[in-house]
SELO-719993 format. One line per 10 residues: for each residue x, y, z of N, C-alpha, C. Coordinates in steps of 0.05 Angstrom, whole numbers, plus 32768, in hexadecimal, padded with zeros to 4 digits. Atoms other than C-alpha are relative to their C-alpha. Layout:
BEGIN
X/Y/Z/X/Y/Z/X/Y/Z | ...
This chain:
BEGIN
800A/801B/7FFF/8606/840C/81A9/8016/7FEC/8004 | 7FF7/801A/7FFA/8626/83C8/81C3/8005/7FF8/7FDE | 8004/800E/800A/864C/83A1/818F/8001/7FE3/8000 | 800B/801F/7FFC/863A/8358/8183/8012/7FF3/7FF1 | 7FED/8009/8012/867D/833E/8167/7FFE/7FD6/8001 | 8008/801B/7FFD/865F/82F5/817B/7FF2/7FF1/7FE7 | 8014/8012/800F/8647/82D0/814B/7FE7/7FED/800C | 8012/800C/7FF5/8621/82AB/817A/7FEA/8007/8011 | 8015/7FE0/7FEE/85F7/82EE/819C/7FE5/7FFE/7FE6 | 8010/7FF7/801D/85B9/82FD/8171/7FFA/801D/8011
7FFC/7FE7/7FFF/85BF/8349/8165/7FE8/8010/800A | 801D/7FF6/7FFE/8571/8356/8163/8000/7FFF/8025 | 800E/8004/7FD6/856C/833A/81BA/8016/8014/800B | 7FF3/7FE4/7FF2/85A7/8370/81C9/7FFA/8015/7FFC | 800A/7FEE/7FFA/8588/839E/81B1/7FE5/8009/8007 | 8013/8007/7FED/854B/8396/81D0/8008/8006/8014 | 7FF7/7FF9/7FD7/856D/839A/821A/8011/8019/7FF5 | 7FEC/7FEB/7FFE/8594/83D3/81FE/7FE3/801E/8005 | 801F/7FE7/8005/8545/83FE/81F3/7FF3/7FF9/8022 | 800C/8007/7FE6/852D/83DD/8237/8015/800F/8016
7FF6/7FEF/7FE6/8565/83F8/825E/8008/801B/7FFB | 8009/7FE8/8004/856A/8435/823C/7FE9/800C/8009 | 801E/7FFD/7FF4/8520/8439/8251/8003/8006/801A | 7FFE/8001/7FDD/8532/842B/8297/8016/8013/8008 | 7FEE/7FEA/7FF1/856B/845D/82A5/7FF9/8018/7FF4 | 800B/7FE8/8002/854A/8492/8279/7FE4/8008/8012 | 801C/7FFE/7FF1/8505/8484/82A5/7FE7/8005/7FEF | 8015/8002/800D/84DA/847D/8266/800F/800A/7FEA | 7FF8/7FF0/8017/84E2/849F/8220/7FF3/7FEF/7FE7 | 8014/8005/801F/84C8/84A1/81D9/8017/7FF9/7FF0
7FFA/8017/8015/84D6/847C/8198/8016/800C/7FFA | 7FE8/7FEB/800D/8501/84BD/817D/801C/7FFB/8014 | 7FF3/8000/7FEB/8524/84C6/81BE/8018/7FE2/8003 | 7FF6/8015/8002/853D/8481/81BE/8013/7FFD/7FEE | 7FF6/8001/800B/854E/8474/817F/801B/8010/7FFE | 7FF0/7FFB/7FFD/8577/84AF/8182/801D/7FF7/8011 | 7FEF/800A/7FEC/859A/849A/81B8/8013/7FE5/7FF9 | 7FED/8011/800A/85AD/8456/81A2/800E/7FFF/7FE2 | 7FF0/8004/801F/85C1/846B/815B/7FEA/7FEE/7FF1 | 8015/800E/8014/8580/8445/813A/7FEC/8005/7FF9
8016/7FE8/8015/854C/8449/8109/7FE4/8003/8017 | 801F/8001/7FE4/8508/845D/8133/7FE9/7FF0/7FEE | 800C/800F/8008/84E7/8425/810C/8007/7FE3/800F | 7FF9/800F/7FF8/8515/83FA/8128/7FFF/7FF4/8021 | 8007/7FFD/7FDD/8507/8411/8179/7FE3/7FFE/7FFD | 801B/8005/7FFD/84BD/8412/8169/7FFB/7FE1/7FF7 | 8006/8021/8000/84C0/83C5/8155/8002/7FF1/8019 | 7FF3/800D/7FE7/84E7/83B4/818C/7FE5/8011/801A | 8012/7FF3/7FED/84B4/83E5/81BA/7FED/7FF6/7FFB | 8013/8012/7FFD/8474/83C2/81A3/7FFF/7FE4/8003
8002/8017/8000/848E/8388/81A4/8002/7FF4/8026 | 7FFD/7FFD/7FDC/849D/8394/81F5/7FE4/8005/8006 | 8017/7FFE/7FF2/8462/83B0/81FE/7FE3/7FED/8005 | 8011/801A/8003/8437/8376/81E0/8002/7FE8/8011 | 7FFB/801B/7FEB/845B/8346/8213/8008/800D/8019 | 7FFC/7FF5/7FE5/8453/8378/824D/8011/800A/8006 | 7FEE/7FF3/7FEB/848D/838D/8260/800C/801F/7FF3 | 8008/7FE5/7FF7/8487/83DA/824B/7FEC/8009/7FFB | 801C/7FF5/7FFD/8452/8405/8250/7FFB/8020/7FED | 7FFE/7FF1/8015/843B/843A/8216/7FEB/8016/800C
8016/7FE5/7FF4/8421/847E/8234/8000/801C/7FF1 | 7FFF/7FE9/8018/840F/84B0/81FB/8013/7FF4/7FEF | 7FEE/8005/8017/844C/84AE/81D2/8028/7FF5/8013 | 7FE6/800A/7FEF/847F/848E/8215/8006/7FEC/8008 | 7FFD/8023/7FF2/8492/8452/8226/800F/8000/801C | 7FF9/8004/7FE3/84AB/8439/826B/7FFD/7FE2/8004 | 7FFC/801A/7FF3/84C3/83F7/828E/7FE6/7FFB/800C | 8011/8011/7FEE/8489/83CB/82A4/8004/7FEE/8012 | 7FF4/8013/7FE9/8481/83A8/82E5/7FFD/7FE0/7FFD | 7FF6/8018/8001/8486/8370/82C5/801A/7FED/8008
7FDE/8015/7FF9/84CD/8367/82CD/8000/8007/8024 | 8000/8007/7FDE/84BF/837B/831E/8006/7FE0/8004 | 7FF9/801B/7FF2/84B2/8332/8323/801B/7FED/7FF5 | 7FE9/8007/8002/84EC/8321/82FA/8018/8004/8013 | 7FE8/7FF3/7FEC/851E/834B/8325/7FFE/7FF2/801A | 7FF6/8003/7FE3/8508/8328/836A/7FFD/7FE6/7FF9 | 7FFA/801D/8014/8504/82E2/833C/8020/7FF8/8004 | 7FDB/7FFF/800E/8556/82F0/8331/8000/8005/8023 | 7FFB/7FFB/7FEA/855B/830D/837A/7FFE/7FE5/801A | 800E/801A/7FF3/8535/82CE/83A1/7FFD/7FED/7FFD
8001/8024/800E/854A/8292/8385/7FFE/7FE4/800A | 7FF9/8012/7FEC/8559/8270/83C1/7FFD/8000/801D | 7FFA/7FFF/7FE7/8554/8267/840B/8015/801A/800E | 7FE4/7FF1/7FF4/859B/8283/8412/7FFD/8025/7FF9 | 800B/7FE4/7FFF/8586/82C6/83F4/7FF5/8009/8019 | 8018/7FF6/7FEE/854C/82D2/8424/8013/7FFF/801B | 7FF0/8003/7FE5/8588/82C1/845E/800B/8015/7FF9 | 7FF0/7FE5/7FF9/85B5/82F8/8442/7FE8/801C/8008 | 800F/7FE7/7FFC/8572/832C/843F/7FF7/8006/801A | 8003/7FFB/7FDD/8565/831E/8487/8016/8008/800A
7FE5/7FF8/7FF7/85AA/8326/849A/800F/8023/7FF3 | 7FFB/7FE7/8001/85AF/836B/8471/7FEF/8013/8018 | 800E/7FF1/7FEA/8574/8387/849E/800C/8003/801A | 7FF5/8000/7FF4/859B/8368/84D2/800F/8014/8013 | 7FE9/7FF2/8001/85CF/8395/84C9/8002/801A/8001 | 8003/7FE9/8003/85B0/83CD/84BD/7FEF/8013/8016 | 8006/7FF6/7FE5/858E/83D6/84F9/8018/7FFD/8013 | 7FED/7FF9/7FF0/85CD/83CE/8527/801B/800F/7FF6 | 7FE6/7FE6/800E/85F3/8400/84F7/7FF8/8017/8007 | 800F/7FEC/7FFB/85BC/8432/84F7/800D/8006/7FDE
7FFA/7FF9/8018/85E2/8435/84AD/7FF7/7FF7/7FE7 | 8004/800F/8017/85D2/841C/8466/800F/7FE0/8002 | 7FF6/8015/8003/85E1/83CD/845C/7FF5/7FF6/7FEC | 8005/8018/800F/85E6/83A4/8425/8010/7FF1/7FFB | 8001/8016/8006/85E5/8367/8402/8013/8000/7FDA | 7FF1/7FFC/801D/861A/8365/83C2/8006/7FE7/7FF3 | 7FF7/8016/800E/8623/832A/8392/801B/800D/7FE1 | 7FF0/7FFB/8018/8654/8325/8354/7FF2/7FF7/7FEA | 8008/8011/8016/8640/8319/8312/8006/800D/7FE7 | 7FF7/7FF6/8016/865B/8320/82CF/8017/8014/8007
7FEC/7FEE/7FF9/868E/8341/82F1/8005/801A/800A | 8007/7FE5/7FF7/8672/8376/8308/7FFA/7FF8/8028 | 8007/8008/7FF0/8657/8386/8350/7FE2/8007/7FFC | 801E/7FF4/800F/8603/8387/8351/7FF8/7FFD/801D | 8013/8001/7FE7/85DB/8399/838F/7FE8/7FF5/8002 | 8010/8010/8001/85B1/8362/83A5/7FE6/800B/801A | 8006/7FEF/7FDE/859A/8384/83F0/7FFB/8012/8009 | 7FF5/7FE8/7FF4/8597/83C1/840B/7FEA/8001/8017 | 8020/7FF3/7FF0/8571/83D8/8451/8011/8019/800C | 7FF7/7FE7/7FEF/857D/841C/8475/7FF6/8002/8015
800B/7FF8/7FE6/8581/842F/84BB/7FFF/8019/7FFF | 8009/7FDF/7FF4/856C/846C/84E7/8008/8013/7FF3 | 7FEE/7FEA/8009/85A7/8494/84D1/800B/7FF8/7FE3 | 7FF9/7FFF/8018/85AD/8476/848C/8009/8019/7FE6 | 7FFF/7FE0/801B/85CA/84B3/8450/7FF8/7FE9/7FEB | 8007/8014/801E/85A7/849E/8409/801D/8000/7FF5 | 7FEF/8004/8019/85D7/848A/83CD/7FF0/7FF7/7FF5 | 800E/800A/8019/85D4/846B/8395/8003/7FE2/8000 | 7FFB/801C/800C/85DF/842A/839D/7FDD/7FEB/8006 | 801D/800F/7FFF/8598/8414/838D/7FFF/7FD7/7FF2
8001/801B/800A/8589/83CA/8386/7FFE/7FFB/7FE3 | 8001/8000/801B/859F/83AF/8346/8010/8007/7FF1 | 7FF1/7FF0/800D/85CA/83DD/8335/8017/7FF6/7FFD | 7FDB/8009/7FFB/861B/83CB/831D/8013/8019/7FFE | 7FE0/7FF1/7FFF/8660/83E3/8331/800D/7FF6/7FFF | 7FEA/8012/8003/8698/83D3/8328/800B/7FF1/801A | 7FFF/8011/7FE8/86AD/83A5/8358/8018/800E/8016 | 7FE8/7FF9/7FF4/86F1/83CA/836D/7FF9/801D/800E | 8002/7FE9/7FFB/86D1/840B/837F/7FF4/8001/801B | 8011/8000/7FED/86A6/83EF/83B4/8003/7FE7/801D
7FFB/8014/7FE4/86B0/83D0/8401/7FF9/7FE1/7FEC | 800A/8016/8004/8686/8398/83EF/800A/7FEF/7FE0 | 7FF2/800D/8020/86A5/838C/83A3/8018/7FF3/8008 | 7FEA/8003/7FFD/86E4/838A/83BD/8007/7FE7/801D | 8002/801B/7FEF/86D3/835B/83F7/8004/7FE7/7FEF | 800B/8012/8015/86BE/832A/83BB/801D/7FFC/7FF4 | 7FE8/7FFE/800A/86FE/8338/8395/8011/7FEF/800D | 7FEB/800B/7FF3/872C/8327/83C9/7FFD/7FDB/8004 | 8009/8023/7FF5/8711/82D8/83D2/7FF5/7FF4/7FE4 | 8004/8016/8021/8704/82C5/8385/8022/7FFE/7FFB
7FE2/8004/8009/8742/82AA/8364/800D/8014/7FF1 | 7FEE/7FEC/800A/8777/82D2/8346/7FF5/8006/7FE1 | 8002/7FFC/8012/876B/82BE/8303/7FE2/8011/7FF4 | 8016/7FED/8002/871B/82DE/8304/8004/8012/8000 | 7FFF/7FD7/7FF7/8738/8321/8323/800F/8003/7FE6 | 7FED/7FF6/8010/8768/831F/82E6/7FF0/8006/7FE8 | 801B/8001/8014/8727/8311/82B9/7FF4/8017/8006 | 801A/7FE7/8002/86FC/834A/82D3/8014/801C/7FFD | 7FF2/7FE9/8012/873A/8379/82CB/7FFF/7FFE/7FF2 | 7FFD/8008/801B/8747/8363/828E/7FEC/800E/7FEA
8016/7FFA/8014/8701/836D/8275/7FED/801C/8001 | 8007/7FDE/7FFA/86F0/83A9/829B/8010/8017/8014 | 7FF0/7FE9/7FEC/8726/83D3/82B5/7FFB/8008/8018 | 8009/7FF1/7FDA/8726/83F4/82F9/7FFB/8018/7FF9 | 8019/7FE8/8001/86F1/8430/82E7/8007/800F/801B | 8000/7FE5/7FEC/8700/846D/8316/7FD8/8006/8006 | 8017/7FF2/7FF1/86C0/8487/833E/8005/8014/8005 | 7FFB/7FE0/7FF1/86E1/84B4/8366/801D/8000/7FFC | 7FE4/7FFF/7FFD/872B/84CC/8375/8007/7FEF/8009 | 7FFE/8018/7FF1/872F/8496/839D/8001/7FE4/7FF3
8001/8016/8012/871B/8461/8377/801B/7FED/7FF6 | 7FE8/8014/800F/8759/8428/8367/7FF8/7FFE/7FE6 | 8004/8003/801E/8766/842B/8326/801F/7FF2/7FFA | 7FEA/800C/8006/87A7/8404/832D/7FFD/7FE5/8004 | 8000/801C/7FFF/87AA/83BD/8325/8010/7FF3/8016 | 7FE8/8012/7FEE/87EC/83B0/8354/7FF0/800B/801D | 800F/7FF4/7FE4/87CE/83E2/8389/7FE7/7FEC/8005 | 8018/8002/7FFE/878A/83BD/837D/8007/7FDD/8017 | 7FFC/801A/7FF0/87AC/8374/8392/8013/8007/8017 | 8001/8004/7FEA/87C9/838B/83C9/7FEE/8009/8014
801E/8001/7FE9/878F/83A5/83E9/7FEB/7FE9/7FFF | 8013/800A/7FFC/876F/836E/83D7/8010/7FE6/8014 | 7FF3/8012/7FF0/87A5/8340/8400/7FFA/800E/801F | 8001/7FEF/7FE2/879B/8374/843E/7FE5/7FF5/8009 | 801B/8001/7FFC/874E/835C/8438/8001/7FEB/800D | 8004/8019/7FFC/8758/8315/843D/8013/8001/801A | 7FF4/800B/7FED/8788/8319/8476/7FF0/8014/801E | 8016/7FFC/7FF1/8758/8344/8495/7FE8/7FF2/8007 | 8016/8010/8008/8718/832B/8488/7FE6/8010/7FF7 | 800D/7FEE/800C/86F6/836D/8472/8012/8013/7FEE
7FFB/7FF2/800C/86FE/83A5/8443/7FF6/801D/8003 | 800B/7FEC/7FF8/86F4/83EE/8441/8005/800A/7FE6 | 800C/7FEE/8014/86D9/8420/8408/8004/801B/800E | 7FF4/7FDC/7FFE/86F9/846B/841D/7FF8/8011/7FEB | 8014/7FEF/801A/86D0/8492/83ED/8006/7FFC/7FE8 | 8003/8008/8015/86D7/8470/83B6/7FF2/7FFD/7FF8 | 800F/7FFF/800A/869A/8464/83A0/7FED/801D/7FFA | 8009/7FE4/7FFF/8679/84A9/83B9/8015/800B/800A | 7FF0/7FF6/7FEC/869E/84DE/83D4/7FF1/800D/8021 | 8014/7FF6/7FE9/8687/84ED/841D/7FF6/7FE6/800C
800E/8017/7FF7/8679/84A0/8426/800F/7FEB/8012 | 7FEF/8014/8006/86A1/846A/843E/7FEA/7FE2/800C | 800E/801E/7FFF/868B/841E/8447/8014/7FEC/800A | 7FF4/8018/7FF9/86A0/83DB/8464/7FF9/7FE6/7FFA | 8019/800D/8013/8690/83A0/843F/8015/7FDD/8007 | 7FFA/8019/7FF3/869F/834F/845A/7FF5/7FE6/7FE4 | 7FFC/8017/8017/86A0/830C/8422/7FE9/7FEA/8013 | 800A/8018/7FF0/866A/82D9/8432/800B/7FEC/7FE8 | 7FFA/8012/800E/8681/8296/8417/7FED/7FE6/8008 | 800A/8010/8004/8666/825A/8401/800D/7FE7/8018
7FF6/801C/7FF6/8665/821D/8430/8018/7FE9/7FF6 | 7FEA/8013/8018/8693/81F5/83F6/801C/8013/7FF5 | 7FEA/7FEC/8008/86BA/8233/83ED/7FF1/800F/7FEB | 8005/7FF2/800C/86B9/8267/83BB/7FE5/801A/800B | 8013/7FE6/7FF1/8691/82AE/83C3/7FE0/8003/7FF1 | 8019/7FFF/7FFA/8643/82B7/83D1/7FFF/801F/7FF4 | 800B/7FE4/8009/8648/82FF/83D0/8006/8010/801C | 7FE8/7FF2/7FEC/865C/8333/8403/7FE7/8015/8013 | 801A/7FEB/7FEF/8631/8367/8441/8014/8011/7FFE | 7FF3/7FEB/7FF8/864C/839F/8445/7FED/801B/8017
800B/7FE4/7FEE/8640/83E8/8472/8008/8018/7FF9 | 7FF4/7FEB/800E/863E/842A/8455/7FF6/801A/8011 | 8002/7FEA/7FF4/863F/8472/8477/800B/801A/7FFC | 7FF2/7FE8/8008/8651/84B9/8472/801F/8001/8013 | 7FE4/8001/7FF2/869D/84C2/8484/8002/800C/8024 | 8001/7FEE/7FE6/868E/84EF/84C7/7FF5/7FE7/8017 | 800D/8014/7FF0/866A/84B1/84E4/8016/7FE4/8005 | 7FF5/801A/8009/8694/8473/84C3/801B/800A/7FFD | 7FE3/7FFC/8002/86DC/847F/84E3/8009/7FF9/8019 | 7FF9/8004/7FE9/8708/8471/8512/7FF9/7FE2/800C
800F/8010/7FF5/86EF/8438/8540/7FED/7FF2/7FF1 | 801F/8010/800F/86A9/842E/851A/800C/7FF8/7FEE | 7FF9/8016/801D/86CA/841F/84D8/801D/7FEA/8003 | 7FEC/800B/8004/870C/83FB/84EE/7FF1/7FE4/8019 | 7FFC/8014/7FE7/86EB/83D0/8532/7FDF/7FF8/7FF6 | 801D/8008/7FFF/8697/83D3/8538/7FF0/7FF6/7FE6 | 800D/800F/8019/867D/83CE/84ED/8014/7FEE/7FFB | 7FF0/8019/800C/86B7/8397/84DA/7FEE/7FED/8015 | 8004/800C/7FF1/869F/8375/8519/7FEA/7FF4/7FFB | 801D/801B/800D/8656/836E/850A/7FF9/7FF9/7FEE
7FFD/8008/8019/8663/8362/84C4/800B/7FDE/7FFB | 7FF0/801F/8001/8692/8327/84D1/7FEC/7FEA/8013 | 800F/800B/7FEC/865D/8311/8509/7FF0/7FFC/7FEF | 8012/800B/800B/8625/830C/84D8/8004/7FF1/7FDD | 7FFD/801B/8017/864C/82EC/849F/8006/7FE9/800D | 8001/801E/7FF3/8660/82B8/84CA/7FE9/7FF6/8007 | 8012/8005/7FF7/861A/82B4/84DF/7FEE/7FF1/7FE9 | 8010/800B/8014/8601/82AC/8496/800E/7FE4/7FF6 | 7FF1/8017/7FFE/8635/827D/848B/8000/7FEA/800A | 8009/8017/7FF8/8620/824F/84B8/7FE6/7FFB/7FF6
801B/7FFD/8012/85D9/8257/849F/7FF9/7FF4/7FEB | 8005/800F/8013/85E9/8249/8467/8009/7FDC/7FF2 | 7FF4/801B/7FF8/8615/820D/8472/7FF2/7FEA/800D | 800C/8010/7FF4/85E5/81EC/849C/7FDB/8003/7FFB | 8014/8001/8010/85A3/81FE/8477/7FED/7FEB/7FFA
């Protein structure tokens, strides 16, 4: 369990989201099950569980509970807040039809990276990077797009507060190595993910910015290594990546 060294947290509402997302990455589970899991009494998950279930948002089948679609409309609530959203989701599709690859849509938050986007083309391979989900920001094209164009002192904050987490062998897990790749980005104007995140994957991932400055959130393009090399990942995906952030960019600038 999370601790709550805040005085100003109330302990009872964390742990609440600690039984809900336990819920959601176990894909349901009972009172026992739970409890075990977070270390608490199963008086204390069955409060918290009827008390969810009485305001909808899980659902009690025999003796299991499970996420209700109640929070569906939360999640595209947080997703669709604005105009400017609905411009990057058109512009992932965009993308993903003249890749024929996976494309998404990545924001920052809390320091993490969280997938806002995703569409797949023809020849798309699954992963995992299902909407919603966080990584660390340094492991991934599109994190590390983000990285490179916030100020120094944030990138020193989200080390700080969450290390550089290995994925793969690949993965930066050095801080000095980490800023100079992230100076190689900016004088580029993209980034690249070499199986760091999966192995077998790599990605290319471009910074949209705000009309006033500061970062929006980042597209990236992801593919199996046999496809995404050479040419395609150093010339064609940077190309239409930088072609349709500048595109949203104005978009959104002139809105």
């Amino acid at each position: 369990m999370a601790a709550y060294s805040d005085p100003g947290t109330v302990k009872a509402t964390g742990t609440t989201f600690e039984i809900i997302e336990t819920l959601a990455r176990e894909d349901g589970g009972r009172v026992t099950e739970i409890a075990a899991e977070l270390g608490l009494a199963k008086s204390t998950v069955h409060r918290h569980l009827a008390t969810l279930e009485e305001l909808e948002y899980v659902v009690k089948d025999g003796n299991e509970y499970r996420i209700g679609f109640r929070f569906l409309k939360l999640g595209e609530q947080t997703r669709n807040p604005t105009e400017t959203y609905q411009m990057a989701r058109k512009k992932v599709s965009k993308i993903a039809e003249q890749t024929d690859e996976r494309a998404q849509f990545v924001v920052e938050e809390h320091g993490k990276a969280v997938f806002v986007f995703g569409e797949t083309g023809d020849h798309a391979v699954q992963t995992d990077s299902e909407i919603g989900k966080f990584r660390p920001l340094q492991s991934m094209a599109a994190g590390k797009a983000i990285l490179a164009f916030l100020s120094e002192a944030r990138v020193e904050e989200i080390i700080h507060r969450y290390g550089l987490p290995a994925l793969t062998e690949n993965t930066i897990t050095d801080a000095d190595e980490l800023y100079e790749e992230l100076e190689e980005i900016r004088e580029r104007g993209y980034s690249i993910n070499d199986q760091e995140t999966i192995p077998g994957l790599r990605a290319v991932g471009v910074p949209i910015e705000w009309p006033d400055g500061g970062v929006f959130g980042a597209l990236s393009v992801s593919g199996p290594i046999h496809r995404v090399q050479g040419e395609h990942l150093k010339e064609t995906i940077p190309n239409i990546l930088l072609g349709t952030a500048n595109e949203l960019e104005l978009d959104m600038k002139y809105s």
